[in-house]
N, C-alpha and C positions, 0 to 999 in steps of 0.2 A: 557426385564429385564433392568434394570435401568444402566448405567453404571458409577461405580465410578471413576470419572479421573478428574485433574484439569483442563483441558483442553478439549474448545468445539472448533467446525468447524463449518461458519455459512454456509448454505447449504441447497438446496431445488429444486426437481423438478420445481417448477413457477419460482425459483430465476435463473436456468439454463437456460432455454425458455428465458428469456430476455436478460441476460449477451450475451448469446451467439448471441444479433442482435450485438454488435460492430464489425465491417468488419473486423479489426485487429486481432481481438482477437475471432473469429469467432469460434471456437473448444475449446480452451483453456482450461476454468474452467470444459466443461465436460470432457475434456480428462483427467484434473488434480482429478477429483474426482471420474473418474473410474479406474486411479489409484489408488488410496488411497483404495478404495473398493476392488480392485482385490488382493492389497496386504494385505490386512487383518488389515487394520490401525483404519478402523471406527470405530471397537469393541475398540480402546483405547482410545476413549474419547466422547464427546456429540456430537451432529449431531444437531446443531437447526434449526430452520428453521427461514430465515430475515422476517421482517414486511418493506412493502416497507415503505420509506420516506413520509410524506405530504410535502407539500407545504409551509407549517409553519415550518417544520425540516431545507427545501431547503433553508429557510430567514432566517436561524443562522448565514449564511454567503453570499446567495447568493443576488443579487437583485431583488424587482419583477419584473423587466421589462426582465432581462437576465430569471426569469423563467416563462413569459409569452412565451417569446421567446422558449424558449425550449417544451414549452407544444403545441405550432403553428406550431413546425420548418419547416415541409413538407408545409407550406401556405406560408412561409417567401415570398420578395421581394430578389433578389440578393443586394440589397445595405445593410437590414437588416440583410441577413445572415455574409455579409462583418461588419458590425457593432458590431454582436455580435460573432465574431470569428468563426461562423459558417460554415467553409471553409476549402483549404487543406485540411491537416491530420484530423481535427476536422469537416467532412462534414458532412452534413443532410443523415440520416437513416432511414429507417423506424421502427414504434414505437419506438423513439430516446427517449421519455421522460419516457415511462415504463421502458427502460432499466438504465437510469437514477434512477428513485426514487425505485428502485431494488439495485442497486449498492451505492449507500449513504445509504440504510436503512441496507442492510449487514451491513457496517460495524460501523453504528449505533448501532443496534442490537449487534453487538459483542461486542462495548465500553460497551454497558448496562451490558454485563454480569459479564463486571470485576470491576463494580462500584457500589457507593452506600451501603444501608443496604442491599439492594437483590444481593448481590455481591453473586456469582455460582461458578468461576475457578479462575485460577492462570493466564490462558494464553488461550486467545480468538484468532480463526485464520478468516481472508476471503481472500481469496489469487487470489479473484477478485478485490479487493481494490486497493488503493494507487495510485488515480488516481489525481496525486500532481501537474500535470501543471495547473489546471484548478481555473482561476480566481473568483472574485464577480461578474464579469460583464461581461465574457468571456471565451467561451471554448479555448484550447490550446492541441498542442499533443499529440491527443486521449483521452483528459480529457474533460469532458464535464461537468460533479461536482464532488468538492474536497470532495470525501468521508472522505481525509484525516482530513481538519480540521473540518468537520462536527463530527468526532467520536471524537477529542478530546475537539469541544465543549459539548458534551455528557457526558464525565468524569468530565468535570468542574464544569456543571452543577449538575451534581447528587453529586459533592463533591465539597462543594464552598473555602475548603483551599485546595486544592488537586496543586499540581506544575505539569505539565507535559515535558516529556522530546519528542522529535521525532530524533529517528535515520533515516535517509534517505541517503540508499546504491545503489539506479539506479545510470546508471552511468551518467542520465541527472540533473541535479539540480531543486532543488523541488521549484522550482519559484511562484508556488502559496501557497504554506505552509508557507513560506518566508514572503509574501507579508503580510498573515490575521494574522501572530503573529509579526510583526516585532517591533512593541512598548509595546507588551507587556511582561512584567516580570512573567509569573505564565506560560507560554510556553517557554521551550529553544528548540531553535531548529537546526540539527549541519546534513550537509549534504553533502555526500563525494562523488563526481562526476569528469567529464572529465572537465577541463574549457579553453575553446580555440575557438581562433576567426573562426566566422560559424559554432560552434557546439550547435545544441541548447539545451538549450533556450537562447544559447548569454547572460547569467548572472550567478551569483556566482562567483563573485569576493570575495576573503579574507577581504576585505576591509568592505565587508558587515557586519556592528557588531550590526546592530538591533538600536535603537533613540528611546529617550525620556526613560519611565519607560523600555522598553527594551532594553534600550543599551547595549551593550555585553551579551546579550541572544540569540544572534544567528552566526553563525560558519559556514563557508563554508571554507571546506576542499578539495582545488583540487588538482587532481591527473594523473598520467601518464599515458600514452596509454601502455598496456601491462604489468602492474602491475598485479603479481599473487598472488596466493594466501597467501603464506608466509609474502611475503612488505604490502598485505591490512591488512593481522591481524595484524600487529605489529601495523601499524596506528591506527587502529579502537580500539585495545584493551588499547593504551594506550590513546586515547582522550576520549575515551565511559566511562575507570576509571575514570577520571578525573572528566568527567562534571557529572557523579553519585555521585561520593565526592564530588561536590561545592553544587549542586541544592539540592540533593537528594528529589528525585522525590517522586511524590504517585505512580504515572503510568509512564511506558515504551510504547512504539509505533513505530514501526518500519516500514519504506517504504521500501522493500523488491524487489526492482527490481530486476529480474533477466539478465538484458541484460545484465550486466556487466562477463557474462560469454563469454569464449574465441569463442565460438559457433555462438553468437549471430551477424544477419545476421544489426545490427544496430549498435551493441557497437564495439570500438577498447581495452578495457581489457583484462584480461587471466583469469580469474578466475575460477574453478571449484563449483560445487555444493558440495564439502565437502569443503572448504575456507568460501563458503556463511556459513555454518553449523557451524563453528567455533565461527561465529561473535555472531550466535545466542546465543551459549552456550556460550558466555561472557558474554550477557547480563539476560542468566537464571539464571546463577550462582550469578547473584546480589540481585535477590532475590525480585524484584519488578513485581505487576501486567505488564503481559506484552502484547499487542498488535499488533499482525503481519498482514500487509497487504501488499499486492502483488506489483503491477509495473507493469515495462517494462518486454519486454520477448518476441520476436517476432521471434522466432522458438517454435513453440508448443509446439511439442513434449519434445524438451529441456525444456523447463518452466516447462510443468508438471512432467517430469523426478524429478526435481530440488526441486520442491515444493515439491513432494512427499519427497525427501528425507531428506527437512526441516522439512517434519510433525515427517518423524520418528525421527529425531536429535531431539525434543523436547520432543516428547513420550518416550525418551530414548532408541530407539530400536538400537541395532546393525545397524550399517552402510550400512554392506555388505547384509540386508536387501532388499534394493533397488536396488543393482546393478545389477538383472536380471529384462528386462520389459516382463510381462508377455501376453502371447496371448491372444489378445481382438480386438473389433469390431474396435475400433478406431485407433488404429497400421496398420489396413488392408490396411488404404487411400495409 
């Protein structure tokens, strides 16, 4: 039976098989979506299924030599993988590039759904997304391609006066979402993280205000270690007002990190998953196509916890919804 609700979740057995080769994140999007199934959330809205990425999607933003590089990675040379950031946090995996044009075509696929004439919902989720460090020419902290600005050239494209806005709430600075709008005027882009020497990515400075047609189109807002939930919304609600009454957007987009919770075995924040919940419903209540994609989140359980209980904070469900985890194969670990 068809189900009527604004709101889809991009999602698929072959899309889990791949997300789940990133070593990080190794469990995550399955555990986050069998919760979502165990609590009875699917029936509230679409379920679609991603079309991975080609290769022509991946040169909206990336380079061909960085996605030749990604499609050899296991043949690399160690100086090549040093070249194209293919190291540390961002090392060579196995099938690194299917889980690649898996995780860009999500959240491709979701952009599609809230744009255009064939526009479907109000609020498309992939809570595998938001993989916002990852350069044109360089993977960076777990990010291997910016799904991020891959889905908002998506909306651009399918709507060529469309302005787009990106909230980004990890508590790392979205350094590569930064980078592919920073001159431009038709993306604002405003990103509220930790900013302090040796935390990375070592950028997001206030100072950063976006040059040329995008000067002062972009915003980085840094923040305190141990800021909870009360001190973030009062920031986020009154600067998310703001830059919605200057720009006023077609599309909303949000990088949804979840480390910034007190949990988080990465972040120094305090935040709860009902504060993350808050942020959201300030920007529903705007009333703009909206786009949620995931982040950081490096306690599992917790991420999916979390997600889960962003899906309902948008489905409108009662709160206390989520706050029993139900018995399931994946809790057993």
């Amino acid at each position: 039976m068809a189900v009527a609700s604004p709101v889809a979740l991009v999602f698929s057995s072959a899309y889990a098989l791949a997300a789940s080769q990133l070593p990080v994140h190794q469990d995550r999007e399955c555990m986050t979506f069998s919760l979502l199934q165990h609590l009875g959330l699917l029936g509230n809205m679409h379920v679609v299924a991603p079309t991975p990425a080609t290769v022509a999607d991946l040169s909206w933003f990336h380079s061909s030599r960085y996605i030749a590089a990604l499609q050899t990675a296991e043949a690399l040379s160690r100086d090549e993988e040093l070249e194209f950031g293919l190291t540390d946090d961002a090392y060579v995996f196995p099938r690194l590039f299917e889980y690649c044009t898996y995780v860009a075509g999500a959240s491709i696929t979701a952009a599609a759904l809230l744009s255009g004439a064939d526009r479907r919902v109000d609020v498309a989720i992939h809570w595998g997304g938001g993989r916002h460090h990852a350069m044109k020419d360089r993977a960076s902290g777990f990010c291997y391609v910016n799904d991020v600005v891959l889905a908002v050239e998506t909306l651009l494209r399918k709507s060529p006066d469309a302005k787009v806005v990106v909230f980004d709430i990890d508590i790392h600075h979205g350094d590569g979402v930064e980078s592919a709008f920073y001159y431009s005027s038709r993306v604002f882009t405003v990103s509220f993280h930790k900013f302090a020497r040796g935390f990375f990515p070592n950028s997001g400075a206030p100072t950063r205000i976006g040059a040329g047609p995008g000067k002062y189109w972009n915003l980085n807002v840094p923040l305190d270690d141990g800021i909870t939930d009360e001190q973030f919304l009062e920031v986020f609600e009154l600067i998310a007002g703001r830059v919605v009454d200057i720009v006023d957007p077609t599309y909303t987009v949000v990088v949804c990190g979840v480390d910034t919770l007190g949990s988080d075995p990465l972040g120094t924040f305090n935040l709860t998953a009902t504060g993350i919940g808050w942020c959201l419903q300030v920007l529903q209540e705007m009333d703009k196509p909206l786009l949620l994609l995931g982040g950081g989140g490096y306690n599992a359980a917790d991420a999916a916890r979390t997600f889960a209980h962003l899906t309902a904070t948008i489905l409108g469900v009662d709160e206390s919804y989520t706050s029993a985890i139900p018995e399931h194969d994946f809790y057993d670990r």
